[in-house]
C-alpha positions as a Markdown table, in Angstrom:
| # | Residue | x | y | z |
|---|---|---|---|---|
| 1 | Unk | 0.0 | 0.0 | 0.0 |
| 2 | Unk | 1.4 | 3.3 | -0.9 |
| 3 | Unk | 0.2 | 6.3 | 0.6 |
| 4 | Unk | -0.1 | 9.8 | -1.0 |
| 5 | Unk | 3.2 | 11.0 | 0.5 |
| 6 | Unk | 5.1 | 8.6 | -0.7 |
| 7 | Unk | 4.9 | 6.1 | 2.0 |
| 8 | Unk | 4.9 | 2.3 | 1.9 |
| 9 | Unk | 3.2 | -0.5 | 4.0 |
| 10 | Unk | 3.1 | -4.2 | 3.4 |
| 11 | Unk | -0.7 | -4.1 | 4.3 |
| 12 | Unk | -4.1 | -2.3 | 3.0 |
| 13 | Unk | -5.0 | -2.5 | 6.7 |
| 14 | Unk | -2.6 | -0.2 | 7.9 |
| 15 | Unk | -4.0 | 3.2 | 7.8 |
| 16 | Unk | -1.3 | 4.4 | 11.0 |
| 17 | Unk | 2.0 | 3.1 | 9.2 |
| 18 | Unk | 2.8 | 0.6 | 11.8 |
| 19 | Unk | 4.2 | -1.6 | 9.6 |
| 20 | Unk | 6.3 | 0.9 | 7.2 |
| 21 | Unk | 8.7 | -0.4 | 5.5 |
| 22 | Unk | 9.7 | 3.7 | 3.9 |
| 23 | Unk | 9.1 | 6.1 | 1.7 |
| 24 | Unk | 9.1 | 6.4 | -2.2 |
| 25 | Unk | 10.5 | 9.4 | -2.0 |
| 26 | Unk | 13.4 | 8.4 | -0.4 |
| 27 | Unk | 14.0 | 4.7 | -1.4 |
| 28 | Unk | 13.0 | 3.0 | -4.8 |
| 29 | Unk | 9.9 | 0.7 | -4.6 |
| 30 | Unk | 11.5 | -2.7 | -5.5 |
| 31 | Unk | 14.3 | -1.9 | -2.9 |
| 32 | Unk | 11.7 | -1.9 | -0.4 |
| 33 | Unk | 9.6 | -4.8 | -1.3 |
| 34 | Unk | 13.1 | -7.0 | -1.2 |
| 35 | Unk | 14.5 | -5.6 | 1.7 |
| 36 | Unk | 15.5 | -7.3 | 5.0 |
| 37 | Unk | 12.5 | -6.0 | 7.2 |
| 38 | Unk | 10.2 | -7.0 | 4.5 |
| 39 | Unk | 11.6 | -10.6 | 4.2 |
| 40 | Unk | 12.3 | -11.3 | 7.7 |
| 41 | Unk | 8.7 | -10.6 | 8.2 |
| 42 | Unk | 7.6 | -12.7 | 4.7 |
| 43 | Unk | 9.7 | -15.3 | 6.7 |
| 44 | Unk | 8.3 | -15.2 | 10.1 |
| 45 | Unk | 4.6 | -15.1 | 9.0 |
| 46 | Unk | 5.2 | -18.7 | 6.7 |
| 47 | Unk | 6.9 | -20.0 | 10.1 |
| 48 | Unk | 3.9 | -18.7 | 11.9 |
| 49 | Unk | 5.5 | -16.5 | 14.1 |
| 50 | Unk | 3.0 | -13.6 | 13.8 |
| 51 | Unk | 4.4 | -11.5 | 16.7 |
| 52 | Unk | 7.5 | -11.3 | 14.6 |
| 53 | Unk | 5.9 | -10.4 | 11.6 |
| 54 | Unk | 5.4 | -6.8 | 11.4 |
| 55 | Unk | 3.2 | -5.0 | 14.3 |
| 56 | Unk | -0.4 | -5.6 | 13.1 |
| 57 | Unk | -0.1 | -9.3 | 12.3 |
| 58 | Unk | -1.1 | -10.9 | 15.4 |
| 59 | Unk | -4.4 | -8.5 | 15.3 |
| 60 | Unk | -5.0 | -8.9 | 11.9 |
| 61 | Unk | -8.2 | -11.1 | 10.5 |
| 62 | Unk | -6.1 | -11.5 | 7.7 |
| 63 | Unk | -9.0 | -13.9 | 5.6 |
| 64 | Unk | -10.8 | -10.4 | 5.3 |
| 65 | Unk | -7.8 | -8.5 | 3.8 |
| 66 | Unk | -6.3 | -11.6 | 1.8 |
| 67 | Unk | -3.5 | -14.0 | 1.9 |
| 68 | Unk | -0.7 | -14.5 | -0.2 |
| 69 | Unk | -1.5 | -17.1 | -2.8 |
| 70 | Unk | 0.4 | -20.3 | -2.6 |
| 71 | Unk | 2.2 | -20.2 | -5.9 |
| 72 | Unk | 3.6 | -16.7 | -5.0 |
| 73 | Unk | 4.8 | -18.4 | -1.9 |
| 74 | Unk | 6.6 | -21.0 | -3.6 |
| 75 | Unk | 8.1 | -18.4 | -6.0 |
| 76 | Unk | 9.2 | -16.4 | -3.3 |
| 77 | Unk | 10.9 | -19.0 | -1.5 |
| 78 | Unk | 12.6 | -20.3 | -4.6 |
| 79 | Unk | 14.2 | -17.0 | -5.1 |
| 80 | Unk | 15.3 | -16.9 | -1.0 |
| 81 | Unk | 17.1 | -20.3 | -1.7 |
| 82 | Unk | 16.5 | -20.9 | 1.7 |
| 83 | Unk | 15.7 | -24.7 | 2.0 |
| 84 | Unk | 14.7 | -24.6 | 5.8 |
| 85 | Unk | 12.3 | -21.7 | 5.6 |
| 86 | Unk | 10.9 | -23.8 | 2.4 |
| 87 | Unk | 10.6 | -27.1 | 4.3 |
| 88 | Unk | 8.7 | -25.4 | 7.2 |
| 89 | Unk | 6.4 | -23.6 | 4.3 |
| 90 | Unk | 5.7 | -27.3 | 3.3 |
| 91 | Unk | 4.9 | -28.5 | 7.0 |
| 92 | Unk | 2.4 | -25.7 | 7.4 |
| 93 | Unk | 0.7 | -26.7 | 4.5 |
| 94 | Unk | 0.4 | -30.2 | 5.1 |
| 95 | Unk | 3.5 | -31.7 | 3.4 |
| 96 | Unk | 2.5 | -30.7 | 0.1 |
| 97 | Unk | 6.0 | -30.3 | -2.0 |
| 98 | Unk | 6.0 | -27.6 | -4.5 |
């Protein structure tokens, strides 16, 4: 979500900016959506560690706002190379292998 002055959130939800990740102004879009705030938050939501995964995740009823789809998942994680954070993504969803 991108506010009027430039500023960036990961979630629609977020009207107060408690989960800003910058500002366009200052820092190019794609730099933001791949940075390490950003990830390490990607990461500790598909581990299920909500509390770690940006300020509004644990209150968040996130079936009303959305959830990432599965495949975009799986194409993150490919691009992470990171084959622990993959094989916990796989437990969480039942064993299902990509």
């Amino acid at each position: 979500m991108v506010h009027v002055n430039g500023d960036v959130t990961v979630c629609c939800l977020d009207e107060h900016m408690e989960n800003k990740l910058g500002n366009l102004r200052e820092t190019p879009l794609a730099k933001l959506w791949s940075g390490d705030q950003v990830n390490a938050w990607r990461a500790a939501h598909l581990e299920g560690r909500f509390a770690d995964s940006g300020p509004l995740c644990t209150r968040c009823n996130w079936q009303s706002a959305g959830a990432a789809q599965e495949h975009v998942v799986d194409r993150w994680l490919e691009k992470t190379g990171n084959p622990t954070l993959k094989a916990k993504w796989q437990a969480r969803r039942g064993g299902i292998k990509s």
